[in-house]
N, C-alpha and C positions, 0 to 999 in steps of 0.2 A: 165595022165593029170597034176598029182601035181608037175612029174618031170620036164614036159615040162614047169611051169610056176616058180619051181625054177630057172631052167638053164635060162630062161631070165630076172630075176629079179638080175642082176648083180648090184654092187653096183655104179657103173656109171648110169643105168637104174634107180636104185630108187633115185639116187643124179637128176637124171633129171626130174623125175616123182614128186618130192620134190619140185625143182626151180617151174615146173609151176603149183602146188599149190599154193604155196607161191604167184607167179604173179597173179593167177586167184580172192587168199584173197582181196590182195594189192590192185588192180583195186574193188573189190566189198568197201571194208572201203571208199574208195577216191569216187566213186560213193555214199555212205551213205551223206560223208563230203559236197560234190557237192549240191546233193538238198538240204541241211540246210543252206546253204549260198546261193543259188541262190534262193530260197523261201522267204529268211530274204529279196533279194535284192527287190525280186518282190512286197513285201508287202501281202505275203502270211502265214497261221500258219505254223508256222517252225514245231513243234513240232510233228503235225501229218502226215507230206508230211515226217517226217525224220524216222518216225514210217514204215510209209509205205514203203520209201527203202529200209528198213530191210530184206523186203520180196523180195527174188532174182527175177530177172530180170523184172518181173510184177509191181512190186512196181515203179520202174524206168522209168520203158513204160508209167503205167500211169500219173505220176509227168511228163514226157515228152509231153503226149497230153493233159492236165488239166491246167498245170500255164498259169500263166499270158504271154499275145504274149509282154508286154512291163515292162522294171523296173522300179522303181519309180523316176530315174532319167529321164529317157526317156520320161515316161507318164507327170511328169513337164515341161518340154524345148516341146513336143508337146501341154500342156494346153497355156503354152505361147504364141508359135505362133498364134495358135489361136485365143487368146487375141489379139494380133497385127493385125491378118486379119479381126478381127471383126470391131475392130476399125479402119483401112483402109476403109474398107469398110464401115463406118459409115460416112465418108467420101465424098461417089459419092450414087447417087440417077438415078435414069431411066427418058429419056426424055420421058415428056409424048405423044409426038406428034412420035418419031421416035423410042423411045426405047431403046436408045445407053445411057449407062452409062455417067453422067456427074458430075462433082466437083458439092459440095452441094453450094457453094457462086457463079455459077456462074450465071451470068443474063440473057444470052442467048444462046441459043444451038448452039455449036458450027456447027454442024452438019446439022442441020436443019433449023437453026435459029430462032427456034420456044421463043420469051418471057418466061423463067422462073421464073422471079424475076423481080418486079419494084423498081428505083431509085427514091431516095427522089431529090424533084428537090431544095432542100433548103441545104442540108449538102452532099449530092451526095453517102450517105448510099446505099446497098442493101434491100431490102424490099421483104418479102415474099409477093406473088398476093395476098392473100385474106387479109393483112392489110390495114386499113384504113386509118389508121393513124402513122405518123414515130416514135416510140418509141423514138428518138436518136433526133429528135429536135420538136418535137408535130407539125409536119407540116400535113394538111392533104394530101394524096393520092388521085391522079384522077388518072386516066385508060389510059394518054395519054400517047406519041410516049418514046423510051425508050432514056433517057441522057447518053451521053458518060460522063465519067470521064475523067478529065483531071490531 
């Protein structure tokens, strides 16, 4: 047997059984390097997620199903949008007679035409229903037909 694994341990055979050690290191260090900078990106401890790739192949599985699904750049540019669609939508409010999203200034449903806001009939302001009175020129509010603006 010891013959048989001389005769094929030619040194071509070990120069190539060498290369893919060497490649198999190569990829292991560069997977170490990977989750220490992809850890830092995600806003994760670097230190212990770097600890843990050390350990072959398992360490790397789990840093792969444990991080974070987003980077810290990502997770900013999505808190923002957010911000923006809040504030869009702080925007439109629900008819209360049909339900249909409508602009928060506007006076009547376009949809349904249901009153959502009374006109001052003195300065020709918007006026939320349950004021009484116009903030914008102390006029009082009655309950009558709705003013066009001109």
């Amino acid at each position: 047997m010891g013959d048989l694994i001389a005769q094929l341990m030619t040194p071509q055979v070990v120069s190539a059984l060498f290369l893919c050690l060497a490649i198999i290191v190569l990829i292991y260090i560069v997977a170490i390097v990977w989750v220490a900078r992809d850890a830092a990106r995600r806003d994760m401890p670097v230190v212990p997620w770097t600890i843990a790739a050390v350990v072959p192949i398992v360490g790397l599985v789990a840093y792969c199903l444990l991080r974070k699904p987003l980077m810290r750049e990502e997770q900013d540019l999505q808190d923002m949008e957010l911000d923006l669609l809040t504030r869009q939508l702080g925007e439109y409010r629900d008819c209360p007679q049909c339900g249909r999203p409508v602009k928060a200034e506007f006076i009547i449903c376009p949809h349904c035409h249901r009153q959502l806001r009374n006109v001052c009939t003195r300065c020709g302001r918007a006026l939320e229903p349950d004021w009484t009175i116009c903030p914008y020129c102390t006029t009082p509010v009655g309950n009558g037909p709705v003013r066009q603006r001109q």
